[in-house]
C-alpha positions as CSV (number, residue, x, y, z in Angstrom):
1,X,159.4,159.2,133.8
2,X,162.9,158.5,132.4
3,X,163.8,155.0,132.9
4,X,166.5,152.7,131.6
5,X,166.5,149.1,132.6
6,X,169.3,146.5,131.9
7,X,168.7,143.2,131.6
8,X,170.8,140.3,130.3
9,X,173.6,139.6,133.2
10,X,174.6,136.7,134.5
11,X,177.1,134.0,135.3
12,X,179.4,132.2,132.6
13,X,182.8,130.8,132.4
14,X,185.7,132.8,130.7
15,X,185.4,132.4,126.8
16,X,181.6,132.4,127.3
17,X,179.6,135.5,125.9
18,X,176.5,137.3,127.0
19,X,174.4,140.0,125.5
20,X,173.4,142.4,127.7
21,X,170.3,144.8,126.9
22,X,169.4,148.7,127.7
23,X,165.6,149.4,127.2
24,X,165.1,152.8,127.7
25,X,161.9,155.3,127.8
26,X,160.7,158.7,128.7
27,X,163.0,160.9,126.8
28,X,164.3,161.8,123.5
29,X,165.8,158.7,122.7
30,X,167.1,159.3,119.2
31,X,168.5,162.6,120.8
32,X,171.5,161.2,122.7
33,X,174.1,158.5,123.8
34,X,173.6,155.0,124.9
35,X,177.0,153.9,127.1
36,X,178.0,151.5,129.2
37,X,179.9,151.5,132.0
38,X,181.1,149.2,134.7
39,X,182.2,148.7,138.0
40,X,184.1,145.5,139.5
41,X,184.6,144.8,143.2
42,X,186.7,147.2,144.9
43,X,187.3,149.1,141.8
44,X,186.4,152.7,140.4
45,X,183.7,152.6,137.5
46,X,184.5,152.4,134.4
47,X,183.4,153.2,130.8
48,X,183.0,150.4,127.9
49,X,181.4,151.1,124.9
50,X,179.4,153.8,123.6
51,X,176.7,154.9,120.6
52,X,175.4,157.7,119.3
53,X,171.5,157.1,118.4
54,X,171.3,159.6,115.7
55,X,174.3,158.3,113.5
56,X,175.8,155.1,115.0
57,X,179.4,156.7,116.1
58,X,180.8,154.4,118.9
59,X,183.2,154.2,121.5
60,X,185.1,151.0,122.9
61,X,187.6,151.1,125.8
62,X,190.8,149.5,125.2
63,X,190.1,146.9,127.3
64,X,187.5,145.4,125.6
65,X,188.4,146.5,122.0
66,X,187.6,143.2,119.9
67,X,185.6,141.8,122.4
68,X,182.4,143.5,123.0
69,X,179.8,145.1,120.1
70,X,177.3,148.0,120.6
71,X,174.5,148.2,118.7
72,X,170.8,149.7,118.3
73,X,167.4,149.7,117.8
74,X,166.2,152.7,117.0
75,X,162.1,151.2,116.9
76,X,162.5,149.5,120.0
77,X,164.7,152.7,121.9
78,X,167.2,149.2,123.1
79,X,171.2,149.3,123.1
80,X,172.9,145.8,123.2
81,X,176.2,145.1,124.2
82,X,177.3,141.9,122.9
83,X,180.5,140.2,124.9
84,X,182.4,137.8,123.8
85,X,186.0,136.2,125.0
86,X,184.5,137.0,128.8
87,X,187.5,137.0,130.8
88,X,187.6,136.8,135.1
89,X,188.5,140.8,135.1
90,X,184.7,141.4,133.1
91,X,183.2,140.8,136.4
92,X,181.3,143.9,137.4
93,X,178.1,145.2,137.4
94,X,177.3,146.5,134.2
95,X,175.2,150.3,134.3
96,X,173.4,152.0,131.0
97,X,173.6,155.3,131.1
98,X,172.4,158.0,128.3
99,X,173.8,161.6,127.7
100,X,173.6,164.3,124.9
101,X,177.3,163.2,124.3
102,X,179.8,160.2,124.6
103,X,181.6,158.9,126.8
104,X,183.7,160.4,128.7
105,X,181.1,163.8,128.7
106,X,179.0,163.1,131.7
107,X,175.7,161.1,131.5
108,X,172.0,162.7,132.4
109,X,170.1,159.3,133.0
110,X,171.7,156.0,134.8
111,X,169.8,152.2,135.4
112,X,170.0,150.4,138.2
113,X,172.6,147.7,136.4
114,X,172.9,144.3,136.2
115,X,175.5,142.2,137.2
116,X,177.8,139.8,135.5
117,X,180.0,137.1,137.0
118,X,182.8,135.3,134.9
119,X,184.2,132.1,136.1
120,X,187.8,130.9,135.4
């Protein structure tokens, strides 16, 4: 069973940071991509940040370019993405997703997301 569970969300004012986590199991983890996307109220999803399990090649969007860290753990099969700076407009809920490639090459596995709130 192929799961990948976020966890890590949550509300905090703008200049806060969170860390947000994707667990994931039940297929060849060290195999594919770990990315990030999000989607904001009444907007169109969006990707973040990327990272390729086997050698650590990543992928930022613009928009969050100085701001947010991806990282892994190859033992533990866990992506973080680390936020910092949050600003109003990082409000969305926040999806792991993991495919053979990058971002923007579509994704095989999606969680369920979990949502963060940033206050001004």
């Amino acid at each position: 069973e192929v799961q990948l569970v976020e966890s890590g969300g949550g509300l905090v004012q703008a200049g806060g940071s969170l860390r947000l986590s994707c667990a994931a199991s039940g297929f060849a983890f060290d195999d594919y991509t770990l990315n990030w996307f999000r989607q904001a109220p009444g907007k169109e999803r969006e990707g973040v940040s990327g990272i390729s399990i086997k050698n650590g090649v990543t992928y930022y969007a613009d928009s969050v370019k100085g701001r947010f860290a991806i990282s892994r753990d190859n033992a533990k099969n866990t992506v973080y993405l680390q936020m910092n700076n949050l600003k109003p407009e990082d409000t969305a809920v926040y999806y792991c997703a993991a495919g053979i490639y990058l971002l923007p090459w579509p994704m095989d596995y999606w969680g369920k997301g979990t949502l963060v709130t940033v206050s001004s």
